[in-house]
N, C-alpha and C positions, 0 to 999 in steps of 0.2 A: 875469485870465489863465486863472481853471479854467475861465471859460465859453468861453474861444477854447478851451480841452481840452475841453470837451465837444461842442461842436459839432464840432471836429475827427472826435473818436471816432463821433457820429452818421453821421458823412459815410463812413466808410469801413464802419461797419455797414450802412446803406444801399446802396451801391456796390459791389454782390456781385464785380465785373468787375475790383475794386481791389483786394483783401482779400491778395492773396499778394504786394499790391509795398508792404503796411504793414508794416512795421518796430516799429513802438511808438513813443510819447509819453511826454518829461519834462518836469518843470519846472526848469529849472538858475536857482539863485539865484545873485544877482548881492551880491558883498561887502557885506554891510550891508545887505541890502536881502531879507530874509526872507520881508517881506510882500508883495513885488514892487510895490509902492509905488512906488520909484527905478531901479528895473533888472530883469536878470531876464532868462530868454527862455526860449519854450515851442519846444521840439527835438520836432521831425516826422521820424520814423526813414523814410527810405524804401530799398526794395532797388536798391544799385546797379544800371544796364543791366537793367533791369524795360521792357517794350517800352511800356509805357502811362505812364512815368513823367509826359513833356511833357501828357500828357493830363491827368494828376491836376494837376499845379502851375496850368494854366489853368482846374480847376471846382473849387478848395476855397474852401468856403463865406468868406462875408465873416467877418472878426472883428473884435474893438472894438481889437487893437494887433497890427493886421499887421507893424510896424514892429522887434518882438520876437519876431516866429517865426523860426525856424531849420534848415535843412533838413540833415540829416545822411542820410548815404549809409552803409548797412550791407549784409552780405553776406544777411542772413537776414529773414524775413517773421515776424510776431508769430504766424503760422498754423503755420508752420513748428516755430518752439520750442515751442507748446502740445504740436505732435503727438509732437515726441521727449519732451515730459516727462511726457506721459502714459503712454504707452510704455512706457520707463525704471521709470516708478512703477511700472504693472502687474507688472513682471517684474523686477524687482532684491531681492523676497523672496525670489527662487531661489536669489543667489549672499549665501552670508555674510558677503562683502569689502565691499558697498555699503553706505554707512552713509547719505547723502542723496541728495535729488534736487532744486533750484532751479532759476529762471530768474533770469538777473540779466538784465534787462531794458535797462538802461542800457549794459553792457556788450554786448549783445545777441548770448547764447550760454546755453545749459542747461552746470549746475554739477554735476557728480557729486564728491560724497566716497567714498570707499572708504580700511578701515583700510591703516594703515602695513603697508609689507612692504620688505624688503632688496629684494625682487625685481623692485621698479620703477624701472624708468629715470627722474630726476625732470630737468626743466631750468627753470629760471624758474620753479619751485612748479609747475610742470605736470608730469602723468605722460604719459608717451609710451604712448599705448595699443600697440604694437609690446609692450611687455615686459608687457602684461597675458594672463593665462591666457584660450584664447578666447573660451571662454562669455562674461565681461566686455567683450573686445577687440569680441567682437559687439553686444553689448548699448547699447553705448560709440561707435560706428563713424561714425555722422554727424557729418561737419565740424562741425555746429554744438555739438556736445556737447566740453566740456573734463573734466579726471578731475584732480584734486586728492587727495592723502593727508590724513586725520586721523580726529578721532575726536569725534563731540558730547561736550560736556560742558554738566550740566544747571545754571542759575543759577536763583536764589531768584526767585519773582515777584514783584512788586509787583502788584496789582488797583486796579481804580479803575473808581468807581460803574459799572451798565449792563454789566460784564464778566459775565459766566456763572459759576455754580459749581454745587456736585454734590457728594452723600454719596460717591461712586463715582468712584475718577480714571478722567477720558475722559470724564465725563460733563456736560450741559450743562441741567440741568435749569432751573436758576431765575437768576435777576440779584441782580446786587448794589446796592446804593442807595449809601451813601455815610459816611464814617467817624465813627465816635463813639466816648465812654471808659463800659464798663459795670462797675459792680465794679471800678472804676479798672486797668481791665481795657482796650488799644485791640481794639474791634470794628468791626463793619462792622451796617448796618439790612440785612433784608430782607423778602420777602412773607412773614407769618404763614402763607398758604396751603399755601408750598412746604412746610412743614415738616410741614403735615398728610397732604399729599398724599406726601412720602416716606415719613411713618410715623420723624419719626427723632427720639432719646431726647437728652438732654442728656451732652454728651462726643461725640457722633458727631462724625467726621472731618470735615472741609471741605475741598473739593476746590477746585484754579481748571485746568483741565484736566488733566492728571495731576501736579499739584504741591498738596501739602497744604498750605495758607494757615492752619488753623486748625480750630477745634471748635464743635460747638454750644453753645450758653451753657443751653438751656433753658427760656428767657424768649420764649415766642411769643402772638400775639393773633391770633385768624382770627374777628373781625368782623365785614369785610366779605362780603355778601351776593351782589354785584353787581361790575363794572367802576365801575361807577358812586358804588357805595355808600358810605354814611356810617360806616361801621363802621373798628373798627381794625382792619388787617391787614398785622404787621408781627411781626418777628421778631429776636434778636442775636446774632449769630455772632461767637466768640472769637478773635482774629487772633492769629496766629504770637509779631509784638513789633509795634512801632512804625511797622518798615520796610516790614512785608508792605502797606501800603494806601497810593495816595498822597491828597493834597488837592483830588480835584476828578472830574467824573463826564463820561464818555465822551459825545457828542451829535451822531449820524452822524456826521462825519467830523470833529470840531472837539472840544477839551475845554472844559468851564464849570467855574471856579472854586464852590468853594461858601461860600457869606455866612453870616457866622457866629462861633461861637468856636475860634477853630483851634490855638491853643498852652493854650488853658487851657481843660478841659473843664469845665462848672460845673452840677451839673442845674436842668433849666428854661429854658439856650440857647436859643432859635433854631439851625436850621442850615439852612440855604436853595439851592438851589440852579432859576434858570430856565432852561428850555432852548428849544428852536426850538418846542416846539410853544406856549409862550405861557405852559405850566400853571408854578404855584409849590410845589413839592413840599416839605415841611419838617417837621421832626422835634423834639420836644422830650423 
């Protein structure tokens, strides 16, 4: 079914003539049936009373389970919410009340957070833009934009191999390989290079976007010469506890368990992990 989502998406990048009566694409799973294996249906968002709709439902591309698409009718075009949310993001540093800015997609509307205040009318968890101050009320003003009250609150990461990290929260300089125990200590592997190339000491901070996972251990090899090379180049970064990392490393869009010893760390393991491109990456 992703490939009837992909071709769908194709077809409407293509079809410049079509693009403001797309609504957006989901996959609704069907109970039990995760893998869509047994059930399942891929929801085609289109804009109600779009004058070319009859035109789209007779030239969308063949798919391998017509039989599982589903055509949902929404008020708003996927071009549509891009453009308020970009918008909205440009200009809600201005007011100090706006805390985010989303699409939920499936609900098909942009999501504005803004803190609490007595001074909003709320009904159904929605705030009635009418009691927002105007700068906001304008900001805010497109049907498609809803305004919710709260507030982020930051939770612990968990990392898992292929995510990014950085001496510098925000920053996205190197990848993470995948978990191991050093100085019975739980770490994570990574490129020996990065650490040369940051210049950074044993105890530096470990970042995974602005959230601090951990320290530097100290323990780096930059070996390798090449992409190619024979050399070691690898590196061990000290994790938070236990929970900061999980069991298994990111592979475009799919996770891959890794092979190996995973409750008992023992030196001289194997830990293995294959991914789409074929290679066998492992660490002793």
């Amino acid at each position: 079914m992703e490939e009837d989502g992909d071709a769908l998406l194709d077809f409407f990048e293509k079809e410049l003539e079509f693009q403001d009566a797309f609504g957006g694409i989901y996959l609704e799973h069907a109970a039990g049936s995760e893998d869509y294996t047994a059930g399942g249906e891929l929801v085609l968002q289109l804009v109600r009373g779009h004058e070319k709709v009859n035109d789209i439902l007779t030239m969308l591309p063949s798919l391998r389970y017509p039989e599982r698409l589903r055509i949902e009718w929404v008020d708003f075009s996927s071009e549509r919410l891009e453009q308020q949310f970009w918008a909205i993001s440009e200009r809600c540093h201005a007011t100090s009340r706006a805390r985010a800015v989303a699409i939920d997609e499936r609900n098909n509307q942009v999501e504005v957070l803004i803190a609490p205040s007595d001074a909003w009318r709320i009904s159904d968890g929605v705030v009635d833009k009418a009691s927002l101050p105007n700068d906001l009320a304008t900001l805010v003003a497109d049907p498609s934009v809803i305004v919710q009250e709260g507030e982020i609150e930051e939770e612990p990461v968990a990392v898992r191999g292929d995510d990014s990290w950085s001496n510098t929260s925000g920053g996205s300089n190197c990848t993470l390989g995948f978990k191991i125990e050093y100085n019975n200590t739980y770490s994570m592997l990574t490129a020996g290079h990065c650490i040369s190339a940051l210049g950074m000491s044993a105890g530096d901070d470990v970042y995974h976007n602005t959230t601090k996972i951990g320290t530097y251990s100290g323990v780096y090899e930059d070996g390798a010469l090449s992409s190619s090379g024979t050399g070691i180049d690898a590196a061990i970064l000290y994790l938070n506890d236990f929970w900061t990392a999980y069991e298994d490393v990111i592979d475009y869009s799919s996770y891959r368990d890794i092979v190996g010893s995973t409750d008992n760390y023992v030196a001289g393991y194997w830990r293995c992990r294959t991914g789409q491109s074929l290679e066998r990456i492992a660490a002793k």
